[in-house]
N, C-alpha and C positions, 0 to 999 in steps of 0.2 A: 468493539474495535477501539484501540487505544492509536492517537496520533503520534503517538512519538514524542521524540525529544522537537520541538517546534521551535527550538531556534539553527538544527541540523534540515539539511537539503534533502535527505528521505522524509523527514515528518512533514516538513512545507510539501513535498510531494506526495505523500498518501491523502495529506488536506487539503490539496489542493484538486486532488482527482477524488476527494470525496462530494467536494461541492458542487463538481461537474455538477451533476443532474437534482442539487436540492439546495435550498434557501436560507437553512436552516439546519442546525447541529443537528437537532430533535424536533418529531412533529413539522406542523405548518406555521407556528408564529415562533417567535424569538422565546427562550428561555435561559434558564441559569445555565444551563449546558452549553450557549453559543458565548454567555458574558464569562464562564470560565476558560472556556477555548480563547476567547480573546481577550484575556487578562494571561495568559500565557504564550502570547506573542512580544516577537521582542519591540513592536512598532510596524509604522504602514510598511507591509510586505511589497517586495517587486514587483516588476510589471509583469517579469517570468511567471509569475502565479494568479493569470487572471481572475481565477475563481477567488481565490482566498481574496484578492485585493476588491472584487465587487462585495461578498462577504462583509469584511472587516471596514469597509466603507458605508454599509449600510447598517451596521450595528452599530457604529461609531455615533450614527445621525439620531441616536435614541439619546446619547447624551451621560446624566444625571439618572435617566431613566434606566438604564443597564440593570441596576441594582433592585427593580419593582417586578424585573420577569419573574413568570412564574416560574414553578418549579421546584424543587431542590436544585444546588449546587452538587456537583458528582465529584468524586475524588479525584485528585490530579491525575491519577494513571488509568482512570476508565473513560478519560474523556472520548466521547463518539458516541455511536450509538449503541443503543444495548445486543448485546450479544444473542439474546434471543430471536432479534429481529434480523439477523446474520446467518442464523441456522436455519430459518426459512427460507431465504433467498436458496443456499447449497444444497438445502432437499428439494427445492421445484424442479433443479436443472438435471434432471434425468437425459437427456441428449447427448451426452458424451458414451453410453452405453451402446452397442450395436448386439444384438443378440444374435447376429447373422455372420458375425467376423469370424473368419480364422485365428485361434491361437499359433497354430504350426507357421505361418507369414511372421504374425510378429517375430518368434521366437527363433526364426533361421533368417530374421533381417537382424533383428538383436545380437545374433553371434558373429554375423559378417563383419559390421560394425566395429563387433570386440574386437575381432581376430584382427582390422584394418589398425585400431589404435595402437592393439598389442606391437604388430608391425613396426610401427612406427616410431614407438618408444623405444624399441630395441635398437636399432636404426640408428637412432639420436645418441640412445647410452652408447653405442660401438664409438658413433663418433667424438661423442667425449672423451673415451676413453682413449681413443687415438691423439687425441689435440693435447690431451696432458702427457703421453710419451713422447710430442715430438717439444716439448718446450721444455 
């Protein structure tokens, strides 16, 4: 999982709802992965982003020390965590399957749908096309 551009309002907002529920870029203690995520901030984040600001607040408090985590440093663009550990989380979540569902529901609320947008685009294009003959 790669954060984004972290000085844009999407990348503070996937890092910042990454941190929700962890402490830590990678693993349980501090590493090069949390000192590169935050060497790639542009300074202390807003209040809008409580996680990043508890985050970058307690990394900060390591000092001098940033530079002794362990680890390797990850490249700029795969900062987060490794993508294998992502592909596990998508294979546990078997629960959005129903083996007991009707296809034929989906598929005649699906078209109803179509047929109501179709509707209404047409609708729109007529009255467009009206508003530019009377002007």
């Amino acid at each position: 999982m790669s954060f984004g551009d972290l000085k844009s309002c999407a990348g503070l907002k996937t890092l910042d709802d990454f941190l929700q529920t962890r402490s830590y870029i990678e693993g349980y203690q501090p590493s090069q992965a949390d000192t590169s995520v935050f060497s790639r901030l542009s300074g202390l984040p807003s209040t809008d982003y409580a996680h990043i600001l508890r985050w970058y607040n307690h990394i900060n408090s390591y000092g001098a020390e940033k530079d002794s985590f362990p680890g390797q440093k990850p490249a700029e663009e795969t900062n987060g965590p490794s993508p294998a550990k992502d592909e596990k989380k998508d294979n546990d979540n078997d629960d959005d399957f129903d083996p007991f569902a009707s296809d034929e529901e989906e598929d005649a609320e699906a078209e109803r749908i179509k047929q109501e947008r179709l509707a209404a685009y047409e609708a729109k294009k007529i009255q467009k096309s009206c508003n530019y003959c009377q002007k």
